[in-house]
C-alpha positions in Angstrom: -34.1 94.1 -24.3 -35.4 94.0 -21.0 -37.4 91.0 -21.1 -34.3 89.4 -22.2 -31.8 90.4 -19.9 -34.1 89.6 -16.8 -34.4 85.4 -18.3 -30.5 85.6 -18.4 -29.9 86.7 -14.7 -32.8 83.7 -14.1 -31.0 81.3 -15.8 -27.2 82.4 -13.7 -28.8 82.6 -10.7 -30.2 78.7 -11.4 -27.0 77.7 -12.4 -25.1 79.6 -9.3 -27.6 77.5 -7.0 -27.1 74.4 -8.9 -23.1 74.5 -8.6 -23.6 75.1 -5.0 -25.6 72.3 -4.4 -22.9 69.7 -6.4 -20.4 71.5 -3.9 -22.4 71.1 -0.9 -22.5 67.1 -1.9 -19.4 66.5 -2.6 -18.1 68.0 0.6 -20.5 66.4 2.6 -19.4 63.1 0.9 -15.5 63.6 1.9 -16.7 64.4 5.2 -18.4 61.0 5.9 -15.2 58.7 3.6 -12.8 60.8 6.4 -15.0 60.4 9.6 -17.0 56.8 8.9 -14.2 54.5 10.4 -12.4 51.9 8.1 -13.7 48.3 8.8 -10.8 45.8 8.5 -11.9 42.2 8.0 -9.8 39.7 10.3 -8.4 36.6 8.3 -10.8 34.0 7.9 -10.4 30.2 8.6 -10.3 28.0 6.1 -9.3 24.6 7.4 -7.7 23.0 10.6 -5.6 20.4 10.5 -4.2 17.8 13.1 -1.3 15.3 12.6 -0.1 13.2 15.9 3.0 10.8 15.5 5.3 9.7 17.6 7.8 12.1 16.8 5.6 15.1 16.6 2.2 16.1 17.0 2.0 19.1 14.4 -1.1 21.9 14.2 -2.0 23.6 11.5 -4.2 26.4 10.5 -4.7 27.6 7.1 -6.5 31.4 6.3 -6.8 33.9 3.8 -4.5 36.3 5.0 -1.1 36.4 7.0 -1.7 36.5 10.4 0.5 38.2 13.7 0.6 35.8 16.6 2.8 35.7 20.1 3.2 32.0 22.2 4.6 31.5 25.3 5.0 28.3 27.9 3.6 28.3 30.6 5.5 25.1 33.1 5.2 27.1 36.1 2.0 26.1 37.1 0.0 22.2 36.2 -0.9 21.8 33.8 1.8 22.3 30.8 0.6 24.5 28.7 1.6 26.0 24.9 -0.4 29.7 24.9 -0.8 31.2 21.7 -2.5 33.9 20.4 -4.0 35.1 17.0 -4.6 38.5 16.4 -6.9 39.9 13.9 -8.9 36.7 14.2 -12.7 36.0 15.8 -13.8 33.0 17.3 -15.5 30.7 14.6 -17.2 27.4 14.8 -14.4 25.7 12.7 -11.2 27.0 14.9 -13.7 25.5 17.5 -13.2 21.9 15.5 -9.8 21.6 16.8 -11.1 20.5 20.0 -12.9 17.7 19.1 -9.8 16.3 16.9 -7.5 15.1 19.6 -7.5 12.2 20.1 -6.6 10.0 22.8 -4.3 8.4 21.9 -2.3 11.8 20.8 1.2 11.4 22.3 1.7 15.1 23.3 -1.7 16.9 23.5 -3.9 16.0 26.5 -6.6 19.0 25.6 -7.1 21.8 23.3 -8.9 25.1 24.7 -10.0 28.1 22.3 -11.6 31.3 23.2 -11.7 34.7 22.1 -9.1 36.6 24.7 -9.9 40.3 23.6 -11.5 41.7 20.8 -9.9 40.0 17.7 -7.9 38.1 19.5 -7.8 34.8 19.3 -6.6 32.2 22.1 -5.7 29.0 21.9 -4.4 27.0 24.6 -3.1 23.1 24.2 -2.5 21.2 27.4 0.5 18.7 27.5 1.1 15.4 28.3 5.1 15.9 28.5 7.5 18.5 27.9 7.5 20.0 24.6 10.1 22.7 22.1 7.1 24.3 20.2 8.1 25.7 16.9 5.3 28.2 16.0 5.5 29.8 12.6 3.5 31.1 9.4 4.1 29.6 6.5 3.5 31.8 2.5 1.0 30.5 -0.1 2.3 27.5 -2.2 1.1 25.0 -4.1 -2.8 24.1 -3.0 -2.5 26.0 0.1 -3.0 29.6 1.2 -1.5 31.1 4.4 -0.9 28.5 6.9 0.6 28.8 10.4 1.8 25.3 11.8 2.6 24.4 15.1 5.1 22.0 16.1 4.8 20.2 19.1 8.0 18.7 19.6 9.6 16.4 22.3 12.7 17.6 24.2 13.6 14.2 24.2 12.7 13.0 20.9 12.7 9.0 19.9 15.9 7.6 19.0 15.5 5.7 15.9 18.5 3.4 16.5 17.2 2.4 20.0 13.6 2.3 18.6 15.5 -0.9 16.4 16.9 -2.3 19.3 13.9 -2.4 20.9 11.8 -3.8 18.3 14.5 -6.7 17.6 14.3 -7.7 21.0 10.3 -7.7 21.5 10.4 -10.0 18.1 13.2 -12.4 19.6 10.7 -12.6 23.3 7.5 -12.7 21.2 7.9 -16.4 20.4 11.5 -16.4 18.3 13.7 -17.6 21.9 13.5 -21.3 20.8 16.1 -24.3 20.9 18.9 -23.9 18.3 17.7 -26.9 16.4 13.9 -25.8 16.2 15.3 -22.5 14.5 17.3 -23.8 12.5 15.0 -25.8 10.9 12.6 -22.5 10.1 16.4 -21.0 8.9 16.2 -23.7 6.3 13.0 -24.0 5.6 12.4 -20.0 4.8 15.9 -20.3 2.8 14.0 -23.4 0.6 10.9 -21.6 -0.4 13.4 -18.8 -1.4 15.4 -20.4 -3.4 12.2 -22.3 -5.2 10.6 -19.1 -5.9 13.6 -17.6 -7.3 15.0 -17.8 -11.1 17.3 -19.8 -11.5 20.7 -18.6 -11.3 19.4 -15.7 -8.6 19.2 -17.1 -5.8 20.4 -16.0 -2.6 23.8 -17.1 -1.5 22.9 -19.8 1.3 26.5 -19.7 2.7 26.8 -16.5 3.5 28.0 -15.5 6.6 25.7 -13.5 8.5 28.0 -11.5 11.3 25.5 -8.8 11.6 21.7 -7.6 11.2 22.2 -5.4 7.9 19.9 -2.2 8.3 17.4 -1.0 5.4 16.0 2.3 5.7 12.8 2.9 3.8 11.6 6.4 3.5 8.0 6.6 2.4 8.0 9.7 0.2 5.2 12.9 1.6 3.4 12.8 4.1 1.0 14.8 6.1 1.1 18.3 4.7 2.4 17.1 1.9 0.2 14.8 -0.3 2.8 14.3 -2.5 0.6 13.9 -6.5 -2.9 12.8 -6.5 -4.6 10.6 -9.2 -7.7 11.5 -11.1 -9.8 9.3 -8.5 -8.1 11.2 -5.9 -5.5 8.7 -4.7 -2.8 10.5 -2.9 0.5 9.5 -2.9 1.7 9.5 0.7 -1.1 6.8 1.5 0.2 4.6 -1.4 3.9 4.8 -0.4 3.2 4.0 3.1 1.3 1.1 2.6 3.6 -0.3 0.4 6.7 0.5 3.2 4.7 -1.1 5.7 4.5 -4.1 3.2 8.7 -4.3 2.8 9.0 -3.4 6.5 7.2 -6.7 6.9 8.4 -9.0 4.8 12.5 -7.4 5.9 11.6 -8.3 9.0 11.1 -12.0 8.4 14.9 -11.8 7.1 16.6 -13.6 9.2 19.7 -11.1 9.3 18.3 -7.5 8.2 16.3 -4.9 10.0 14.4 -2.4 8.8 13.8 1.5 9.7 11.1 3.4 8.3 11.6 7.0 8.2 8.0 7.7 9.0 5.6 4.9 10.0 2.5 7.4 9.9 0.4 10.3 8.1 2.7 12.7 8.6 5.2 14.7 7.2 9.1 14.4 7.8 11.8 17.2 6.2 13.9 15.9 3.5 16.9 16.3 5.2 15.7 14.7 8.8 14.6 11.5 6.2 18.6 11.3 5.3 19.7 12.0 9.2 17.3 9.2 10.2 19.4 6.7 7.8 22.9 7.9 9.4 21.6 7.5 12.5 21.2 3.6 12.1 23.8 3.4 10.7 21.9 1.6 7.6 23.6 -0.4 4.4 21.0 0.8 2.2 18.3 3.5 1.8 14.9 2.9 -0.5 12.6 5.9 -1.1 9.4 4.9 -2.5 7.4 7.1 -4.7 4.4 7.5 -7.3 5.3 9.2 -10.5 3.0 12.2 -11.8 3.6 13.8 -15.4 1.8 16.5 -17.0 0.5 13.5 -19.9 -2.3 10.5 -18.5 0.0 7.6 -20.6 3.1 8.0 -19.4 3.3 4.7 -17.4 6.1 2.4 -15.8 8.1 1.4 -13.0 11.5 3.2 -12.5 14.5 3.7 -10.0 16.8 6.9 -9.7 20.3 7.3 -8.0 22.1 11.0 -7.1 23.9 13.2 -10.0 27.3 14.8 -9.8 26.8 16.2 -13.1 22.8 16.9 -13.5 20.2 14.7 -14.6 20.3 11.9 -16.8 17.2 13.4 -18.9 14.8 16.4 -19.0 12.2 14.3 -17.2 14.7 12.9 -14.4 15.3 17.2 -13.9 11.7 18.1 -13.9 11.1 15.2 -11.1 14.2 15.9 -8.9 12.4 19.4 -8.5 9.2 18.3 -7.9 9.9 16.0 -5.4 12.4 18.6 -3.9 9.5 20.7 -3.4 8.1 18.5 -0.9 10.1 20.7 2.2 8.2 23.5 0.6 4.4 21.6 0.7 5.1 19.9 3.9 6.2 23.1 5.5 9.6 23.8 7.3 10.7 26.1 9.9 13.5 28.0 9.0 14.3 29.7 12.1 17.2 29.2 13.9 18.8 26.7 11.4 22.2 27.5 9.8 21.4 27.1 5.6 24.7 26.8 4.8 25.4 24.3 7.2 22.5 21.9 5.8 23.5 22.1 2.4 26.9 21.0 3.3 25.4 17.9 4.6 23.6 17.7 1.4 26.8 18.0 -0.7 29.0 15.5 0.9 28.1 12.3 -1.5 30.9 10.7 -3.3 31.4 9.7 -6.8 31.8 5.7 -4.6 28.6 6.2 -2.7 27.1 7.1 -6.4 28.2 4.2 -8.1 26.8 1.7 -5.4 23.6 3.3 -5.8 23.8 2.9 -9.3 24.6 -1.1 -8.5 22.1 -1.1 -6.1 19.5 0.8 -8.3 20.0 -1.8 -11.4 19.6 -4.8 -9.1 16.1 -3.2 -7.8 15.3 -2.2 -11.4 16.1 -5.8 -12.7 13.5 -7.3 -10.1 10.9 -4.1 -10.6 10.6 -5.3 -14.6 9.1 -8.6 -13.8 6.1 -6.9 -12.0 5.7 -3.6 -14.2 6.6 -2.3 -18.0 10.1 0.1 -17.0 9.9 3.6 -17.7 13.2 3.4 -18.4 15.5 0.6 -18.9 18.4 1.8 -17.4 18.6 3.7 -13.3 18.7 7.4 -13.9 20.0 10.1 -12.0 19.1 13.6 -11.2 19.9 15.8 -7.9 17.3 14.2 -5.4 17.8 16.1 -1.8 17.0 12.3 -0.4 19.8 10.8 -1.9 22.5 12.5 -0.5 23.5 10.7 2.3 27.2 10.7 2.3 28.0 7.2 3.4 24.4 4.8 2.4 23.8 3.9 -0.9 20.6 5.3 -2.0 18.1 5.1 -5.0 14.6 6.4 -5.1 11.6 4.2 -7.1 8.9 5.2 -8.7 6.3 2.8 -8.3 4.1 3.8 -10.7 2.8 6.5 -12.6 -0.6 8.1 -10.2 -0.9 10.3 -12.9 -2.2 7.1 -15.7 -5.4 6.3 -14.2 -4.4 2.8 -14.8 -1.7 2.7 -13.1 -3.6 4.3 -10.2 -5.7 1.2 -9.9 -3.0 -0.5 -9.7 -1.4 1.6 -6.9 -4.3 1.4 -5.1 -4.2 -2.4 -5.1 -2.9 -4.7 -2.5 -2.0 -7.4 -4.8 0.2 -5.1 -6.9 1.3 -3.5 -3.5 2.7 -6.6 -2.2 4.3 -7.1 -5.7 6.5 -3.9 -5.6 7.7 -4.6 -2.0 8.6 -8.4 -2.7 10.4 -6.9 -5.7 12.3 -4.4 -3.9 13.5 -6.8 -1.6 14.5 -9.0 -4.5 16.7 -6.1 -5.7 17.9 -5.6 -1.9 19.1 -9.6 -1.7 20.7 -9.3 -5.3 22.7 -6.4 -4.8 23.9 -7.6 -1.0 24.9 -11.1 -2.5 27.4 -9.3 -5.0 28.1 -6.7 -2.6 28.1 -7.4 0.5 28.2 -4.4 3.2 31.5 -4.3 5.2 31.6 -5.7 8.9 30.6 -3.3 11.7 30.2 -5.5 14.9 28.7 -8.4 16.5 24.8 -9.7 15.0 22.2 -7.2 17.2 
């Protein structure tokens, strides 16, 4: 009995040391998680982008995190200078980048400087050329980006679209165009016989009429910057495709003898949806022309078509589904919401009439009629659907789809000057057909 009772106080006194030792752990490991100091990891870079236009120069950083940031102006002193700082950010060889990206040629930043101000602290300081209203703000995930935060480099005088027309009439008129009377009209006449030999018969332009003013086209290139807009298999983005074929119409407008053109962004960047439709009223223009690339979730859909605004809805599931998309694009592109009045820009959105929807439904079908001898239609008829472009008030508006980016042969096509040329020359078509049955009233003198 002895023997026995002396192995079990053994085997307790091993198993009281044992639990001591699993105590003596354990509390040892909460005292190191509570005393070893938390390491945070700062955001990290992910890409820096640059975009200089004329009417903005726009910065943008994209990271893996939000980020908290302060700017400030600093005019007192030479240089001007936009200050901002990143916190919970470390200096890295690709915020570093931004430096070498400016350009010359930029129209508002002379410099860039980065450093690291204090620990985590990031600053970044971008010398002027003129006076600028920065807009600085962050931006959530959405589509292919993560956090972004953009700044906007903006004018305090910004260009003036309307004088920017003046002024471009006038350099054309002094660049060769101040001739005798007689030598222009002969080029009047001559320009008006090739047009009417390359058109159909029965569609030509009306020679007689009177021209008592230049008649203004806006053309809005759809995306832009930020916003790619869709992107083909072979990675052909839309914004590049729209612009080129713009520039192509803006050409070939010009050589009209009585329109002018305005493009609501003659560069790679990107331009709200609503500040597109201000652009147009601010000229004043007789017609607005958004160009687009269609995408759809299946390779064959294929087809030119043109769209006009919607009381009512959309004319199909598939007008819907596109009218969203391409209302997305404030989303993409990135808009600062600060300091605007929401209800006040949607009641600038809502002010088209049922008369301003039926000239763009003229003026769509006239485009569409001369689209159809370059491309198979989509659809045969203009459909409609809420577009945030459309809804200028007073302008009759239709948006094309070029093309489908989305059919990979339709993307070659995009991609090709040739067809390029082939869309513009057959929007213009549709812009002399539907001015020769419906003229634009009279607002003034020619210029």
């Amino acid at each position: 009995m002895s023997g026995s009772h002396s192995g079990g106080d053994g085997r307790a006194r091993k198993l009281i040391v044992s639990r001591r030792r699993v105590l003596a752990g354990a509390a040892g490991s909460l005292v190191l998680s509570l005393s070893a100091p938390k390491i945070a990891r700062g955001a990290n870079l992910l890409e820096v982008r640059l975009w200089p236009a004329a009417d903005y120069t726009r910065v943008t950083l994209e990271h893996d995190q939000p980020l908290r940031f302060t700017h400030f102006m600093v005019r007192d002193t030479p240089p001007l200078r936009l200050v901002v700082d990143i916190d919970d950010m470390e200096l890295s060889p690709r915020l570093k980048e931004l430096v070498g990206r400016v350009g010359a040629d930029d129209p508002y930043i002379a410099l860039v400087r980065v450093g690291q101000n204090r620990p985590r602290v990031v600053r970044l300081v971008i010398e002027l050329k003129e006076d600028i209203l920065p807009e600085v703000f962050a931006l959530a995930p959405v589509g292919p980006y993560q956090h972004r935060l953009v700044l906007d480099l903006k004018p305090v005088n910004p260009p003036d679209p309307l004088l920017a027309l003046l002024r471009e009439h006038e350099s054309r008129l002094s660049e060769g165009q101040r001739r005798d009377e007689a030598a222009l009209l002969r080029e009047i006449q001559k320009a008006d016989a090739r047009n009417e030999a390359a058109a159909p018969r029965g569609r030509g332009r009306d020679r007689d009429r009177t021209v008592d003013r230049l008649l203004t086209i806006a053309i809005d290139p759809g995306h832009g910057g930020e916003d790619p807009g869709a992107i083909g298999r072979r990675g052909t983005q839309e914004k590049d495709v729209t612009l080129s074929i713009a520039r192509r119409l803006h050409r070939l407008i010009d050589a009209e003898r009585d329109m002018r053109v305005l493009l609501t962004r003659d560069g790679d960047f990107f331009v709200p949806l609503r500040e597109r439709v201000e652009k147009a009223r601010r000229v004043q223009a007789d017609l607005f022309v958004s160009i687009h690339a269609d995408a759809w979730i299946r390779p064959d859909a294929r087809g030119s078509s043109v769209f006009a605004l919607s009381e009512r809805g959309a004319s199909s599931t598939a007008a819907a589904w596109m009218a969203r998309r391409e209302n997305d694009a404030d989303l993409i592109g990135g808009i600062n919401l600060g300091g605007r009045d929401p209800q006040l820009a949607q009641v600038l959105l809502d002010l088209s009439t049922t008369a301003q929807i039926n000239d763009s439904l003229r003026f769509g079908n006239a485009v569409l009629r001369e689209l159809e001898r370059v491309n198979t239609l989509h659809k045969p008829r203009v459909e409609q659907a809420g577009f945030a472009v459309l809804k200028a008030p007073d302008i009759p508006s239709i948006l094309v789809e070029t093309a489908f980016i989305s059919n990979p042969d339709e993307e070659r096509r995009l991609s090709d000057e040739r067809y390029q040329q082939q869309i513009a020359a057959a929007i213009l078509g549709g812009i002399r057909r539907h001015l020769a049955k419906h003229p634009p009233a009279a607002r003034g003198t020619l210029g």
